[in-house]
FIPAKOL-309899 format. One line per field, with one value per residue (C-alpha): residue number from 1; residue in one letter; x, y, z. Coordinates in steps of 0.5 Angstrom, whole numbers. Layout:
! residues N
seq: (NUM / ...)
type: (A / ...)
east: (X / ...)
north: (Y / ...)
up: (Z / ...)
This chain:
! residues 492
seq: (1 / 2 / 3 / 4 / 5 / 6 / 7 / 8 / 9 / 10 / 11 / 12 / 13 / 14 / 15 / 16 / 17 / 18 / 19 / 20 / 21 / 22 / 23 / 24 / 25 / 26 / 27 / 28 / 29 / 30 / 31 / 32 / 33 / 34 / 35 / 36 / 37 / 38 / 39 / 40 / 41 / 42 / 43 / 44 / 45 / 46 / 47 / 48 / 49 / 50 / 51 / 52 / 53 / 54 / 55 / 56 / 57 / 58 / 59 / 60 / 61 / 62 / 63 / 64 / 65 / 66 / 67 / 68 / 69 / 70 / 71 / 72 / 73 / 74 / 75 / 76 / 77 / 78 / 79 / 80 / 81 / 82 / 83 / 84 / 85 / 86 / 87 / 88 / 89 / 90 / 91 / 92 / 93 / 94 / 95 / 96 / 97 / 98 / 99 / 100 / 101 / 102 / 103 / 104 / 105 / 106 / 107 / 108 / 109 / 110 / 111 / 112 / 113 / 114 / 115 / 116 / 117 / 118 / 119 / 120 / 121 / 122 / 123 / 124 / 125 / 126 / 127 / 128 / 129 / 130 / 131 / 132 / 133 / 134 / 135 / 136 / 137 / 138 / 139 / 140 / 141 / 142 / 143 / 144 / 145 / 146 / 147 / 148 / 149 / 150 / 151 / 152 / 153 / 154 / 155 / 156 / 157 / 158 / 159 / 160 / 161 / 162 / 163 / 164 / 165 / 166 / 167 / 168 / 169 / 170 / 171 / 172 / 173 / 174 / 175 / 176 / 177 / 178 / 179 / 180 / 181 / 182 / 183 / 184 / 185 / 186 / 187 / 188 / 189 / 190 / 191 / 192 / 193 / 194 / 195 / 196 / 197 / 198 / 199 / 200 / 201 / 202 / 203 / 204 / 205 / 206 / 207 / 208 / 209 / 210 / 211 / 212 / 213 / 214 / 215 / 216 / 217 / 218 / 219 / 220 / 221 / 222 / 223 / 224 / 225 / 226 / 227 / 228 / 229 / 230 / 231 / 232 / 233 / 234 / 235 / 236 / 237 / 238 / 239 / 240 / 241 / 242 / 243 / 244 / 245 / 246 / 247 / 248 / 249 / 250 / 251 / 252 / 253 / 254 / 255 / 256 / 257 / 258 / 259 / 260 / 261 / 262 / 263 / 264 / 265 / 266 / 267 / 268 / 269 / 270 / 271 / 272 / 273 / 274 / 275 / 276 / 277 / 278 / 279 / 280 / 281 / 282 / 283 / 284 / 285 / 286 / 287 / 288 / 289 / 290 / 291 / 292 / 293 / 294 / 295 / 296 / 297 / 298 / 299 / 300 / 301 / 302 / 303 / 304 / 305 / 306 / 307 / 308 / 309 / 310 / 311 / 312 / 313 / 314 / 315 / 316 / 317 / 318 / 319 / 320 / 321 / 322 / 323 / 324 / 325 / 326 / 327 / 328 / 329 / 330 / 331 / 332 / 333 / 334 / 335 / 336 / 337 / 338 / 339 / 340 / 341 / 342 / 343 / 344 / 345 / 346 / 347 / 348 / 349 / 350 / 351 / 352 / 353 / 354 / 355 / 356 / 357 / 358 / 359 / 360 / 361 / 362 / 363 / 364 / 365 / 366 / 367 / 368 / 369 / 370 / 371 / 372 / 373 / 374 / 375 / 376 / 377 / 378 / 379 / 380 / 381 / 382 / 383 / 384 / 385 / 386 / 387 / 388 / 389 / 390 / 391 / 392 / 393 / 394 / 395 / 396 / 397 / 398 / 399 / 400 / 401 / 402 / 403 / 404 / 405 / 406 / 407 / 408 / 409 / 410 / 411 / 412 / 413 / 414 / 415 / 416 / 417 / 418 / 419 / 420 / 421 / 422 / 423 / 424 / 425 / 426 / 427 / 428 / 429 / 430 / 431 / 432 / 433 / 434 / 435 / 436 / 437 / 438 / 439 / 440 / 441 / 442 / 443 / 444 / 445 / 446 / 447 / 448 / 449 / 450 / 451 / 452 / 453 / 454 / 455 / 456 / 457 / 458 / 459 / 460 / 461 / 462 / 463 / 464 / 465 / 466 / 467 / 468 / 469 / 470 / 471 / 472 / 473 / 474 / 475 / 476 / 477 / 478 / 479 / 480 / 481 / 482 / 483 / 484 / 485 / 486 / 487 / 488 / 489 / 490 / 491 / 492)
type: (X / X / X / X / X / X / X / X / X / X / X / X / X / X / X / X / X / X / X / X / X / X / X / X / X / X / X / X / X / X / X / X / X / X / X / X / X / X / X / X / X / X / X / X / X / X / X / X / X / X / X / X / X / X / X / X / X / X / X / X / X / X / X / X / X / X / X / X / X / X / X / X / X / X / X / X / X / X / X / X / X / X / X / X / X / X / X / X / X / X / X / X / X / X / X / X / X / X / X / X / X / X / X / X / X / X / X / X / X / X / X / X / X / X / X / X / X / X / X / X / X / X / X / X / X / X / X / X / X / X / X / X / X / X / X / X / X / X / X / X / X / X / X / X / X / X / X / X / X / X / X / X / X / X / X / X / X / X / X / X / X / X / X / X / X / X / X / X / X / X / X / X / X / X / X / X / X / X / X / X / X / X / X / X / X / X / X / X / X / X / X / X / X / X / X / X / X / X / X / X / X / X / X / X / X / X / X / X / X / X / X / X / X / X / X / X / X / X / X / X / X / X / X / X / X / X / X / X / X / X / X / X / X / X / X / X / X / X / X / X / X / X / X / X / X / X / X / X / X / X / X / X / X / X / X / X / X / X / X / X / X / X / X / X / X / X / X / X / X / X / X / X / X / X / X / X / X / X / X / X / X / X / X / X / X / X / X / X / X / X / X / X / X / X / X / X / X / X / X / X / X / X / X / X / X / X / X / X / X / X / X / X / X / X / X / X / X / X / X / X / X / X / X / X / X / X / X / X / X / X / X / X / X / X / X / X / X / X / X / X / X / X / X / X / X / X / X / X / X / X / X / X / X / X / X / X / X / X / X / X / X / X / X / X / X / X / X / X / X / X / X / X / X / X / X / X / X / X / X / X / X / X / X / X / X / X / X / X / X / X / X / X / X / X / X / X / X / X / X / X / X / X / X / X / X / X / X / X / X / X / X / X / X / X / X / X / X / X / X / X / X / X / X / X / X / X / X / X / X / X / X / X / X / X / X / X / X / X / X / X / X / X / X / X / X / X / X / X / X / X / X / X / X / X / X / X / X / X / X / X / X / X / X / X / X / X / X / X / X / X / X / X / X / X / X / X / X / X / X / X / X / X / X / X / X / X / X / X / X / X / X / X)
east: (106 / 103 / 97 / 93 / 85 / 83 / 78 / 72 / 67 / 62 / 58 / 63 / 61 / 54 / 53 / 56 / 49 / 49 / 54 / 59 / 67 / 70 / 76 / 76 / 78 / 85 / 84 / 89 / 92 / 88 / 88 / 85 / 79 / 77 / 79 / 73 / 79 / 75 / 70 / 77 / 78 / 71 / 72 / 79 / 83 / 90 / 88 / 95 / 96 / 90 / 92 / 99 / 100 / 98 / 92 / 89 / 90 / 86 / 81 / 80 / 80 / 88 / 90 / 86 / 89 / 90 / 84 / 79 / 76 / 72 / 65 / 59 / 52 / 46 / 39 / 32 / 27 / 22 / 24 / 18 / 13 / 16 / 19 / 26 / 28 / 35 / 40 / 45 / 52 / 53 / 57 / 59 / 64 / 64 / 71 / 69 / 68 / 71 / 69 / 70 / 73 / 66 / 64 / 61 / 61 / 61 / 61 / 67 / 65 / 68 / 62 / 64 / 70 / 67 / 64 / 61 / 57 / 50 / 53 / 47 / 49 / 54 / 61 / 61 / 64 / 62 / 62 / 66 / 59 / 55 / 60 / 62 / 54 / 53 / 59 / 57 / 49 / 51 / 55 / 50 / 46 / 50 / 51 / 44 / 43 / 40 / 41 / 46 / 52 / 56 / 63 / 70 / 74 / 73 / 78 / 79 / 81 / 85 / 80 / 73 / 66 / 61 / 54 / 50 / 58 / 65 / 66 / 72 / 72 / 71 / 71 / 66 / 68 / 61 / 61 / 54 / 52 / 50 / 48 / 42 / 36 / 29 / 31 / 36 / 30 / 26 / 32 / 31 / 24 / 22 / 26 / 23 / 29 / 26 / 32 / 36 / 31 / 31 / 39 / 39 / 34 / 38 / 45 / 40 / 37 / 46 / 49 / 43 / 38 / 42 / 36 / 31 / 35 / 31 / 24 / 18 / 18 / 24 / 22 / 16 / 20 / 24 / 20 / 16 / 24 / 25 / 18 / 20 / 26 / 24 / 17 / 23 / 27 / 22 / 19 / 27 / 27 / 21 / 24 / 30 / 26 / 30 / 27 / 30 / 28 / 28 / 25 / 25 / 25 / 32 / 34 / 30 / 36 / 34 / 38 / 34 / 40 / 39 / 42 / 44 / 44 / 42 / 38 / 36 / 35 / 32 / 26 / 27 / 19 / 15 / 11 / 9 / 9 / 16 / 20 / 26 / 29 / 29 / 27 / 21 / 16 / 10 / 12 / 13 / 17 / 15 / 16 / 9 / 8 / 14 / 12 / 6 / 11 / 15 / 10 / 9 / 16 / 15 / 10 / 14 / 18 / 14 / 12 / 19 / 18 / 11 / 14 / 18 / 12 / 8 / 6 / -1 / -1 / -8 / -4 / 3 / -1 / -5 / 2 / 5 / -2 / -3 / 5 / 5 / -2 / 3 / 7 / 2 / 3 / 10 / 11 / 6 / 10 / 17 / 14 / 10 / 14 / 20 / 16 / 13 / 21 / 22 / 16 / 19 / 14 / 18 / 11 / 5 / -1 / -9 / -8 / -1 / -2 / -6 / -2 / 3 / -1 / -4 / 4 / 4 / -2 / 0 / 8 / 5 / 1 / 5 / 11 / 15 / 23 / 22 / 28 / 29 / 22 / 24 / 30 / 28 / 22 / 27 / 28 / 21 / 20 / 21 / 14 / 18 / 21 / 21 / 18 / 19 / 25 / 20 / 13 / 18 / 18 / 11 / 11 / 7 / 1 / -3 / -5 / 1 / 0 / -6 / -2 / 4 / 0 / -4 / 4 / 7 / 1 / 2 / 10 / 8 / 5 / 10 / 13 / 20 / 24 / 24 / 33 / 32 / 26 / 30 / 37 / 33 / 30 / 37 / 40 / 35 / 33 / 39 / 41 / 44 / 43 / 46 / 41 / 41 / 43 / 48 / 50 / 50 / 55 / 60 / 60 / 60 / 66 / 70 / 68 / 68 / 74 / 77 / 77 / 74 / 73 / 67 / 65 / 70 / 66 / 59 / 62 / 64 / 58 / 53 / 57 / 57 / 48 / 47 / 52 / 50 / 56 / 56 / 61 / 56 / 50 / 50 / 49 / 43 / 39 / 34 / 36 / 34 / 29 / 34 / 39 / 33 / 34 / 29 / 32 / 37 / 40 / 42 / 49 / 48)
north: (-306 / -310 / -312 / -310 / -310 / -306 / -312 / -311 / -316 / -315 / -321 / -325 / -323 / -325 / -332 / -337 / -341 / -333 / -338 / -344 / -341 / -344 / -343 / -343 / -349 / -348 / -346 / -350 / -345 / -339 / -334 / -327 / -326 / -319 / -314 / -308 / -303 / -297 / -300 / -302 / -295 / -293 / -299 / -296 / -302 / -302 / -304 / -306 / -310 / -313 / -316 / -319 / -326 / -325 / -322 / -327 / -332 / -328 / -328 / -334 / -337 / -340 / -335 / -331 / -325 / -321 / -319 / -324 / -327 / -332 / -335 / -339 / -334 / -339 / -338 / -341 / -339 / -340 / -343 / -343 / -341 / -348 / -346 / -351 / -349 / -350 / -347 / -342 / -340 / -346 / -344 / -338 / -335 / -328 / -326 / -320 / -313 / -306 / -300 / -295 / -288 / -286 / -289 / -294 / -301 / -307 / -315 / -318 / -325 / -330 / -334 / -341 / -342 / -349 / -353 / -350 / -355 / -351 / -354 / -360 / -365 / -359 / -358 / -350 / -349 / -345 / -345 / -338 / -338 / -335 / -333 / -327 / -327 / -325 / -320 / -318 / -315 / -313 / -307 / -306 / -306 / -301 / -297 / -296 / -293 / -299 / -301 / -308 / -312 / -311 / -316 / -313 / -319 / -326 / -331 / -337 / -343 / -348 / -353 / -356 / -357 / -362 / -359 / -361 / -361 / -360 / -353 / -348 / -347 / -340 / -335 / -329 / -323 / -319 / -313 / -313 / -307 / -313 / -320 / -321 / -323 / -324 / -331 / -331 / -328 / -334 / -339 / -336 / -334 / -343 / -345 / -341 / -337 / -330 / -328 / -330 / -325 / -320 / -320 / -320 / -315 / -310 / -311 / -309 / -303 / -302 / -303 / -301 / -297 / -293 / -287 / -293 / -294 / -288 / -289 / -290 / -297 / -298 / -306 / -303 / -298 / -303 / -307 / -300 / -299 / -305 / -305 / -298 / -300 / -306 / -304 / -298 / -303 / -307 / -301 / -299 / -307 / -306 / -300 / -303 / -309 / -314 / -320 / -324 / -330 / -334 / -328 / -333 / -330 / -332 / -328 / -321 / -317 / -313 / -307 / -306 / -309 / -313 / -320 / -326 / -326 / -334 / -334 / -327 / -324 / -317 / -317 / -317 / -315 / -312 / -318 / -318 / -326 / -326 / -332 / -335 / -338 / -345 / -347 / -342 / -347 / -344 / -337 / -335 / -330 / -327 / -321 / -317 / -321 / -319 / -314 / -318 / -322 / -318 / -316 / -323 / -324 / -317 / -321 / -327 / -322 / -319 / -325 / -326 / -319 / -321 / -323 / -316 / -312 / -313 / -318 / -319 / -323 / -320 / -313 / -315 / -317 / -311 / -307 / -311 / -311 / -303 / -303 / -308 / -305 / -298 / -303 / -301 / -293 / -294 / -298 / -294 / -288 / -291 / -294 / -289 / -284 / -287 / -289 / -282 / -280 / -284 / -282 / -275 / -272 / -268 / -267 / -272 / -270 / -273 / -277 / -280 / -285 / -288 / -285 / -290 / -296 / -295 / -295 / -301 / -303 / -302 / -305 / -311 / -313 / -310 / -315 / -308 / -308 / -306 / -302 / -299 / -297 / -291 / -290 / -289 / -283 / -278 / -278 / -276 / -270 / -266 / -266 / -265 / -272 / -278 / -283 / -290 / -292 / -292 / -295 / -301 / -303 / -304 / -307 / -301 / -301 / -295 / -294 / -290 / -284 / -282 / -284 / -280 / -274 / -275 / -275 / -270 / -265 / -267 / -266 / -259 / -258 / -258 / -251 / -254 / -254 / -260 / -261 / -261 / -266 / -271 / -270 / -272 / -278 / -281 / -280 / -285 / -290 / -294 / -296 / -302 / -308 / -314 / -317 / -325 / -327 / -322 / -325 / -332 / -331 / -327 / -333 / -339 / -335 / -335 / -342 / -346 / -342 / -338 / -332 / -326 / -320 / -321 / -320 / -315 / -312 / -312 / -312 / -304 / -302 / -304 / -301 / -294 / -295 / -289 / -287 / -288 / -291 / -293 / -298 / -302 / -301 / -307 / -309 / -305 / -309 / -314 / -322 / -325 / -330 / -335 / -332 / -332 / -335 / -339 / -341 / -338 / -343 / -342 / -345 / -349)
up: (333 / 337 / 340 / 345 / 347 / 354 / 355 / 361 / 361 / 365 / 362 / 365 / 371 / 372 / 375 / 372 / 371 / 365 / 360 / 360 / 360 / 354 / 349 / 342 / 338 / 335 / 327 / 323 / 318 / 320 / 314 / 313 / 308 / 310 / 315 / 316 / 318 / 319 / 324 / 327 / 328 / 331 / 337 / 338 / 336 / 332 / 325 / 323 / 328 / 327 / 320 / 324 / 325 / 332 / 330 / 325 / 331 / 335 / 330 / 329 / 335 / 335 / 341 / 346 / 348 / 354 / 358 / 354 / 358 / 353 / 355 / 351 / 352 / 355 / 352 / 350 / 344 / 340 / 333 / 328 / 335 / 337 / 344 / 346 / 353 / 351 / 345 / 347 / 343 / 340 / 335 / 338 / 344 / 347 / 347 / 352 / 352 / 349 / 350 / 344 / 344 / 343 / 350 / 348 / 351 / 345 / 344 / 340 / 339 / 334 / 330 / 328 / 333 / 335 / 340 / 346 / 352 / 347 / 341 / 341 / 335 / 331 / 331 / 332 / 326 / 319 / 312 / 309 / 305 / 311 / 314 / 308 / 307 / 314 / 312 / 307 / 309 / 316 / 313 / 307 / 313 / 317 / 311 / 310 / 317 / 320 / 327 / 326 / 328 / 325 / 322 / 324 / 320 / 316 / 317 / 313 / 318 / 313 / 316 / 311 / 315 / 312 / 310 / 305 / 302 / 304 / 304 / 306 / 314 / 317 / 323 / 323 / 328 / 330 / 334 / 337 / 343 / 347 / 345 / 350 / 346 / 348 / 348 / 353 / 358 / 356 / 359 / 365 / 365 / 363 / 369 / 373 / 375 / 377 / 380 / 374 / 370 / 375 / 374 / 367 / 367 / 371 / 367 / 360 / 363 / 366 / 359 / 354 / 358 / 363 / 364 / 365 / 372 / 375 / 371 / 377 / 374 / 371 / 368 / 365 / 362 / 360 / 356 / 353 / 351 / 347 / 344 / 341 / 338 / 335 / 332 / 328 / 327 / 324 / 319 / 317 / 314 / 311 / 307 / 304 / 302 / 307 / 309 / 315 / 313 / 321 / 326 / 332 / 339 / 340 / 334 / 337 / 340 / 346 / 344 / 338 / 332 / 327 / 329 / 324 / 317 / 316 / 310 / 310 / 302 / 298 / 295 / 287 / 285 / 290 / 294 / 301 / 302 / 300 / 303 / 301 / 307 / 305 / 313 / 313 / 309 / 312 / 312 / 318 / 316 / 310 / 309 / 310 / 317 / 320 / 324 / 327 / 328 / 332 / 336 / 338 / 340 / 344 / 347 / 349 / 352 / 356 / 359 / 362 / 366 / 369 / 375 / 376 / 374 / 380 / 385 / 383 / 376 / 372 / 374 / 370 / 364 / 364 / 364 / 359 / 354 / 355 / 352 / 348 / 344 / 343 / 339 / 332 / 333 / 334 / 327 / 323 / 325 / 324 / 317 / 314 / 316 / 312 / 307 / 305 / 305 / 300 / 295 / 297 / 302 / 307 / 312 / 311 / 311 / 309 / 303 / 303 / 306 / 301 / 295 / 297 / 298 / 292 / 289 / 292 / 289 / 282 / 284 / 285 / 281 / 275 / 279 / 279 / 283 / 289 / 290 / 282 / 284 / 289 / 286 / 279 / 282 / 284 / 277 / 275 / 280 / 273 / 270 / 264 / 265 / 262 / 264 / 259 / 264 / 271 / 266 / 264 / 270 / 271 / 264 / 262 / 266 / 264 / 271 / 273 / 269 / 274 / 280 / 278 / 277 / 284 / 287 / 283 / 285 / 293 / 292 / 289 / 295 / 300 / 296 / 296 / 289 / 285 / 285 / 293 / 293 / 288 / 292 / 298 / 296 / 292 / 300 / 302 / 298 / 295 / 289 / 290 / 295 / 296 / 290 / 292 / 285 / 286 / 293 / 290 / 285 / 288 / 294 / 288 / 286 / 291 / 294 / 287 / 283 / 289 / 286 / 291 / 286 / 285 / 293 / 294 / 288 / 290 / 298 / 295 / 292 / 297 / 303 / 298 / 296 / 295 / 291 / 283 / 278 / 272 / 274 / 278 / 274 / 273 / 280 / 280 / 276 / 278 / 276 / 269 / 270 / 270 / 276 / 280 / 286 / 289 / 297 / 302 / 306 / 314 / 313 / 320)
């Protein structure tokens, strides 16, 4: 056994002005936390080797392995819409580039190796808690069928980083289809490096977008691609209730995956100005406005493409107006599409729309779970059913019972058996998430009494949601009052 990674770094190959070379520090006593061995298994790579003494160094940052060739990505963005022209991987190292049996081409990068000439006033390293929340959500995430990162291991590092107290150092291993942000088009595009964007864009559209090489304006397609991507990506967070807590342009990956779970959380009850992150005091990011967020990062990008549009300015502005404006189309197809799914309604047709809109009326103003919500209803397409468990979680409120016989009557419509309607809906919405309060425990659990039951536990249930049972119904529930978590925390 040994190991051994078919490395083929093309990032590496573009100008040296793209990145810094840089190699990892060296992790002290380098230990291993967790070890995804089935996503080992889709990147081809040789699980058992992996978990040796030589693989925990190389994911840790102790030793590079053959053919890795490591390197610090440059980009810019706006943080809280307030541009800084200069950010970069300042805590993280693209070790290289395999690609899968499946033929796809992947980042390996270690996320908290240390310091890299981007790491400004940081020291590159970071805590175990972000470290296995970012872990721990990624592969929720993955499990529901939205596009993510997605974490191959977590190391321990035998080292302890300051934050807002000593804490347990550790590496995170993310495995990204690209980590090209709309931030890191932004770093060339401030420089007024249009050659630098040119490259960037033609190594997207090589890497991810390869049918755009031939489209009669590939650029524009380029963006008309992204915006696709991110207007459905955005719609499927919505429909778990997930908030990211910090959607600045340098955290908008140009593949269309979700990208750094820093103070990301669930919503408990239903409320579209959720925020939690501590760091968004204004609510930027809260989670009914990131859509229009979104949208206005998506603009940010197109800004970065005008001079490969055309030559005339007012022209290139008009190309990316009219593709950005297919942006709403896009996610109300993409939301309301997903969202219909989860009431049960295979085909939409008049009035549905304003079926669900109405059920979030009465979510929130009956202050209803959002994710027990959806679940419990697949048991109530049996007009014969109980509804007390479903009414209790709206405290009672009178007015579902009109609206429960407005959907039962739209669901009879569709001529499909009640059985088949109830198994279609439990495959889509989940009965467990990373609930924060139960995110929290389990990570108080391991850094305050070392003790990792607790997360392998709900790191188990989350990455099997839509599966019921009665072992884990405790992890279905929402928080007592006196668990709620009142802010998420970035960890940086």
């Amino acid at each position: 056994m040994s190991l051994s990674i078919a490395f083929d770094n093309s990032y590496a190959r573009l100008p040296a002005r793209f990145y810094e070379r840089v190699r990892p520090e060296v992790a002290p006593s380098p230990g291993l936390l967790l070890l995804n061995t089935t996503l080992a298994g889709e990147l081809g790579l040789d699980a058992e080797a992996l978990a040796s003494a030589e693989g925990v160094a190389m994911l840790s940052g102790a030793a590079i392995p053959a053919g890795a060739e490591p390197i610090a990505l440059a980009y810019a963005g706006h943080q809280f819409g307030h541009f800084v022209p200069a950010l970069g991987d300042g805590r993280a190292v693209l070790l290289g580039e395999v690609i899968a049996p499946d033929g796809r081409r992947l980042d390996l990068q270690l996320k908290g190796s240390g310091r890299t000439a981007f790491s400004r006033r940081g020291d590159g390293k970071a805590a175990v808690g972000p470290v296995l929340r970012e872990y721990l959500v990624s592969e929720a995430m993955a499990a529901y069928g939205i596009p993510t990162t997605r974490s191959l291991a977590a190391v321990a590092t035998g080292e302890t980083v300051l934050r807002e107290r000593p804490l347990p150092g550790a590496v995170l291993t993310r495995v990204a289809a690209s980590h090209v942000r709309v931030g890191t088009f932004q770093y060339f595009a401030h420089r007024s490096d249009e050659d630098g964007v040119r490259r960037l864009a033609d190594y997207v559209i090589e890497r991810l977008y390869p049918d755009l090489a031939e489209a009669d304006a590939p650029y524009a397609a380029l963006f008309e691609r992204v915006v696709r991507r991110q207007a459905q990506l955005v719609a499927l967070w919505l429909s778990v209730g997930f908030v990211h807590g910090v959607m600045n342009t340098d955290n908008m990956a140009i593949s269309g995956e979700t990208i750094d779970y820093g103070p990301c959380a669930f919503l408990d009850a239903y409320d579209p100005g959720m925020v939690l992150s501590s760091i968004d005091r204004q609510g930027r990011y809260a989670y009914g406005r990131q859509p229009q967020i979104a949208q206005w990062n998506l603009a940010r990008f197109g800004e970065c493409l005008l001079p490969l549009l055309s030559d005339d300015r007012d022209s290139a502005v008009q190309m990316v107006v009219e593709r950005l404006s297919g942006f709403a189309h896009e996610f109300e197809t993409a939301y309301f599409g997903r969202f219909l799914e989860k009431l049960g309604i295979a085909d939409e047709r008049p009035g549905d729309r304003e079926l669900l809109t109405g059920l979030f009326s009465l979510m929130q103003m009956g202050r209803a779970d959002f994710t027990l919500t959806f679940r419990r209803l697949a048991d109530l397409v049996d007009p014969k059913a109980d509804t007390e468990a479903f009414l209790s979680l709206f405290g009672g409120n009178a007015g579902l019972e009109p609206w429960l016989r407005t959907w039962r009557e739209r669901l009879t419509a569709d001529g499909r058996a009640p059985a088949e309607i109830a198994t279609a809906m439990r495959a889509i919405n989940p009965a467990i998430i990373p609930r924060n309060h139960q995110v929290e425990k389990a990570l108080d659990a391991i850094i305050d009494g070392n003790d990792g039951a607790v997360y392998l536990r709900l790191l188990q249930a989350v990455t099997r949601p839509f599966e019921e049972r009665p072992e884990d119904a405790d992890l279905a529930l929402p928080p007592r009052p006196e668990e709620r978590v009142a802010a998420t925390f970035c960890g940086t």
